[in-house]
C-alpha positions in Angstrom: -66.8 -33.2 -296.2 -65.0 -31.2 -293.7 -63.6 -28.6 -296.7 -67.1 -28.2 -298.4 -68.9 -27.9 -294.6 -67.0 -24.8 -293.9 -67.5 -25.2 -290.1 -63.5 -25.3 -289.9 -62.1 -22.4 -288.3 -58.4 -22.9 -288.9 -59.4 -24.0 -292.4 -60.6 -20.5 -293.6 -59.9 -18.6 -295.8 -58.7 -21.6 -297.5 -54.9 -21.8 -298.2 -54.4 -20.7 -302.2 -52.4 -23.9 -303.6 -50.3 -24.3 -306.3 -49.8 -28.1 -307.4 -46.7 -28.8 -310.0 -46.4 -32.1 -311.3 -43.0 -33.0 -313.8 -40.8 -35.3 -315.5 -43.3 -38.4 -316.0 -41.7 -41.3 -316.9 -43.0 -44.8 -317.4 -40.7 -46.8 -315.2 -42.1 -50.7 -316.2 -44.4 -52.1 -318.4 -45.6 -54.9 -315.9 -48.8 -56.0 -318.8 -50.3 -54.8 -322.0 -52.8 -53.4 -319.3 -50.5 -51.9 -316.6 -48.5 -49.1 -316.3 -46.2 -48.0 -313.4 -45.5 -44.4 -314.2 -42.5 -41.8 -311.4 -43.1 -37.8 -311.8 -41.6 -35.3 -309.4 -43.8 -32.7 -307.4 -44.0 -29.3 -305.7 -47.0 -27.9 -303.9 -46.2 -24.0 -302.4 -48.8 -22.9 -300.2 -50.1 -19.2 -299.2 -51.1 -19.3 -295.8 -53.1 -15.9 -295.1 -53.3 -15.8 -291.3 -49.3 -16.4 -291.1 -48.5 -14.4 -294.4 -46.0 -17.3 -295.7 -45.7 -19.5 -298.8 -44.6 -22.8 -297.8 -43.1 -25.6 -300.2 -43.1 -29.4 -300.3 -42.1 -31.7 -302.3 -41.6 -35.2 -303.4 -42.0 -38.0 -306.1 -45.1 -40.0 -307.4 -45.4 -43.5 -308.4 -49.1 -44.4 -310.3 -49.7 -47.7 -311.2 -52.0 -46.5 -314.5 -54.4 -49.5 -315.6 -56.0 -49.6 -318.9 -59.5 -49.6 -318.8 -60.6 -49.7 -322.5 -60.7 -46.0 -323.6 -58.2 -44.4 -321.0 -55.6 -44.7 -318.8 -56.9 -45.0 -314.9 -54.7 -44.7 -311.4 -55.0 -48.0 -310.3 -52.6 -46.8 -307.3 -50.9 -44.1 -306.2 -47.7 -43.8 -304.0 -46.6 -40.3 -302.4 -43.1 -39.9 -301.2 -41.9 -37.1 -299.7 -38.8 -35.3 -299.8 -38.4 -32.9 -297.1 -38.8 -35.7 -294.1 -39.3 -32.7 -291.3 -42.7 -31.2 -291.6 -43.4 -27.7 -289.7 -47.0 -28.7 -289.1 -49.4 -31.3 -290.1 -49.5 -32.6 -293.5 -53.6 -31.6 -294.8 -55.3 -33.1 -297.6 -55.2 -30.3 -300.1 -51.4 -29.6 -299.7 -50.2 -32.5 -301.4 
């Protein structure tokens, strides 16, 4: 709500985002159904009013369920790896 109302000053222009997402493997086979499924992850962000590309990064787990014609994210656990953030952690950066 708040990104599509546009009413957020500090949110605009919006921050260009790049999302990388690697190395998925599937960690345990907990049911014919279930999945639980580690990638790493980057996300660089271009902040225009500071002209500075930030970088975070981390590791996903997904619990991936079956559903009957594709794979669904049942859960999904986000675990960063740079512990000290400059400033708080929005919505679209990770």
């Amino acid at each position: 709500r708040r990104l599509g109302s546009e009413r957020s000053a500090a949110g605009l222009p919006l921050p260009r985002t790049v999302h990388m997402v690697s190395g998925g493997l599937v960690d345990e086979l907990e049911s014919d159904a279930l999945l639980r499924v580690s990638s790493a992850w980057s996300s660089h962000i271009y902040m225009h009013k500071e002209n500075a590309l930030r970088a975070d990064a981390g590791r996903y787990e997904h619990t991936l369920e079956w559903t009957g014609d594709a794979y669904r994210i049942r859960s999904k656990k986000i675990v960063l790896a740079n512990d000290f953030l400059i400033a708080k952690l929005d919505f679209f950066y990770v």
